[in-house]
C-alpha positions in Angstrom: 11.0 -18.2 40.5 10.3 -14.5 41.5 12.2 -13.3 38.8 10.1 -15.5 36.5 7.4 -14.1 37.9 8.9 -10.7 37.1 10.0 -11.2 34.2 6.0 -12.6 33.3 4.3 -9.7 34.7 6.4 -7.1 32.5 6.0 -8.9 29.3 2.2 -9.1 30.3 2.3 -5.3 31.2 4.0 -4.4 27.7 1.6 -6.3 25.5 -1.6 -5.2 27.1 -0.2 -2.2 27.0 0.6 -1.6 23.1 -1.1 0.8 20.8 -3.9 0.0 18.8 -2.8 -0.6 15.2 -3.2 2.6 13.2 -4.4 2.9 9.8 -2.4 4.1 6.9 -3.9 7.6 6.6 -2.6 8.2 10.4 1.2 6.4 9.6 1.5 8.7 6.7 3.2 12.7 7.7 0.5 15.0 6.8 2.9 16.4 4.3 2.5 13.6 2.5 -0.6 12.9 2.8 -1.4 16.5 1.3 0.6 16.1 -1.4 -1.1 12.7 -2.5 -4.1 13.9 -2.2 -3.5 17.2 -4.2 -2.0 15.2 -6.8 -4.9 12.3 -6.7 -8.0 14.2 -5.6 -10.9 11.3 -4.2 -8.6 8.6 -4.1 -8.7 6.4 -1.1 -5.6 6.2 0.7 -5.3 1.7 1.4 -1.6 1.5 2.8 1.4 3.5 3.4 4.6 2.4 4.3 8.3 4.1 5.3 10.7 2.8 2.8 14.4 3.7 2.1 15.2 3.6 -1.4 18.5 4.6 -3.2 19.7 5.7 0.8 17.0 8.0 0.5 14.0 8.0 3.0 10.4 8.0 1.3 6.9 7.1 1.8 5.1 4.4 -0.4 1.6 5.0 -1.0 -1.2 2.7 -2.4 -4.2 4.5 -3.4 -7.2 2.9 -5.2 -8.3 5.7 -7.7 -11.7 7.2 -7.6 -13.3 7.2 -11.3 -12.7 10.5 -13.7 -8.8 11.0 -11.8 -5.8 10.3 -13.4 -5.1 7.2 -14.9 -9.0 6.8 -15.1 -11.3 3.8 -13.9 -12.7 3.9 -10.4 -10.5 1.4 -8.4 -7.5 1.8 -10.1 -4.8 0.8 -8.0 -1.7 3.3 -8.0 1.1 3.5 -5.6 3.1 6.8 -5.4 6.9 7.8 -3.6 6.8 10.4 -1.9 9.2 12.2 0.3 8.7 13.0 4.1 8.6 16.6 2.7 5.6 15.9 0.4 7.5 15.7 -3.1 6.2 12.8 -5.4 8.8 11.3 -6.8 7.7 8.6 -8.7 4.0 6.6 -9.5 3.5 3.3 -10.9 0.2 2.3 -11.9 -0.9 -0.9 -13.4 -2.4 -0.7 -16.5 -3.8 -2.9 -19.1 -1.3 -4.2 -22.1 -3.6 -2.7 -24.5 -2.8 0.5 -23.2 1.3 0.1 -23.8 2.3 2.2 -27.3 2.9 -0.6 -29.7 6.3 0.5 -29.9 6.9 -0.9 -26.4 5.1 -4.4 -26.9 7.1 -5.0 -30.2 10.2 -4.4 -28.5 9.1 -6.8 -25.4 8.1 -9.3 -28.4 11.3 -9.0 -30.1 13.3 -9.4 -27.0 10.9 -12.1 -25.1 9.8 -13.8 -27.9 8.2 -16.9 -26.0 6.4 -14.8 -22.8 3.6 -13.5 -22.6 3.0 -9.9 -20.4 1.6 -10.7 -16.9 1.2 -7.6 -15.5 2.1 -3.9 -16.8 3.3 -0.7 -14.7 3.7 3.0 -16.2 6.0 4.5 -13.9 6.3 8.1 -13.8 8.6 10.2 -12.2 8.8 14.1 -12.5 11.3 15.1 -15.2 12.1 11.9 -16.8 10.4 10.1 -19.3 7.1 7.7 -18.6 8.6 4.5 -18.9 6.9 0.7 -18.9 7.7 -2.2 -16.8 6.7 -5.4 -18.3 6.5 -8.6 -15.6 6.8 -11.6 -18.4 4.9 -14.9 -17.6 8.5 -16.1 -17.4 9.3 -14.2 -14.3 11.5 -11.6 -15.9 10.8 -7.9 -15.5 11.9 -5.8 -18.3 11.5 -1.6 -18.3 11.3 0.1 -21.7 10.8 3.7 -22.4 7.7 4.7 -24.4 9.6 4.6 -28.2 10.3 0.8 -27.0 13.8 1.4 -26.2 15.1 -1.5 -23.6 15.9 0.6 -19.9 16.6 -2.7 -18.0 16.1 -6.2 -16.9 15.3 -7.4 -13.1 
């Protein structure tokens, strides 16, 4: 019974005890939260997250775009890797299928000739080419590089 009562009181202690939940501009390292900001000036920083991708440690960053940056329109959402050092190393950013060079959505066509695109990313990552990930209404997610050459299939 006392160690019940113990045990009760500690886990009692511990929860009343925790830290508040901090938001995302305060979970980031400053590093990274300089170089997103550098890179995507008035942006508004919603979530970041630590991530290990490739057995490499990295930030992901949602930002929701302020009008006139890159990418364009005001609420834009774009999420950006970034190592704990501050290097971006990649951003995807939805954009509309209109956008895609018509090189890419007659390769999807060809390939997918019964889906339709759901949603569209342009990733970009320093020193390779921009490429374009295509989520079909059939649930398949197919990359192509901006000529409309097939990268690869998820």
């Amino acid at each position: 019974m006392i160690a019940r009562l113990a045990l009760s009181t500690l886990l009692f202690g511990a929860c009343a005890h925790q830290a508040a939940p901090q938001s995302a501009a305060t979970t980031c390292p400053a590093a990274v939260v300089a170089a997103v900001t550098k890179a995507f000036p008035g942006s508004t920083q919603r979530a970041c997250k630590a991530e290990r991708e490739d057995g490499r440690d990295q930030f992901s960053v949602e930002l929701a775009q302020a009008a006139g940056t890159i990418g364009g329109e005001a609420g834009t959402i774009v999420e950006v890797d970034v190592t704990p050092a501050g290097v971006i190393t990649q951003t995807e950013q939805i954009v509309d299928a209109s956008a895609v060079p018509a090189p890419v959505m007659a390769a999807f066509t060809a390939r997918y000739p019964d889906a339709r695109p759901r949603k569209v990313e342009q990733i970009t990552s320093p020193g390779k080419p921009v490429v374009f990930e295509i989520e079909a209404s059939s649930g398949v997610e197919a990359t192509f590089a901006a000529d409309g050459t097939f990268v690869e299939e998820e």
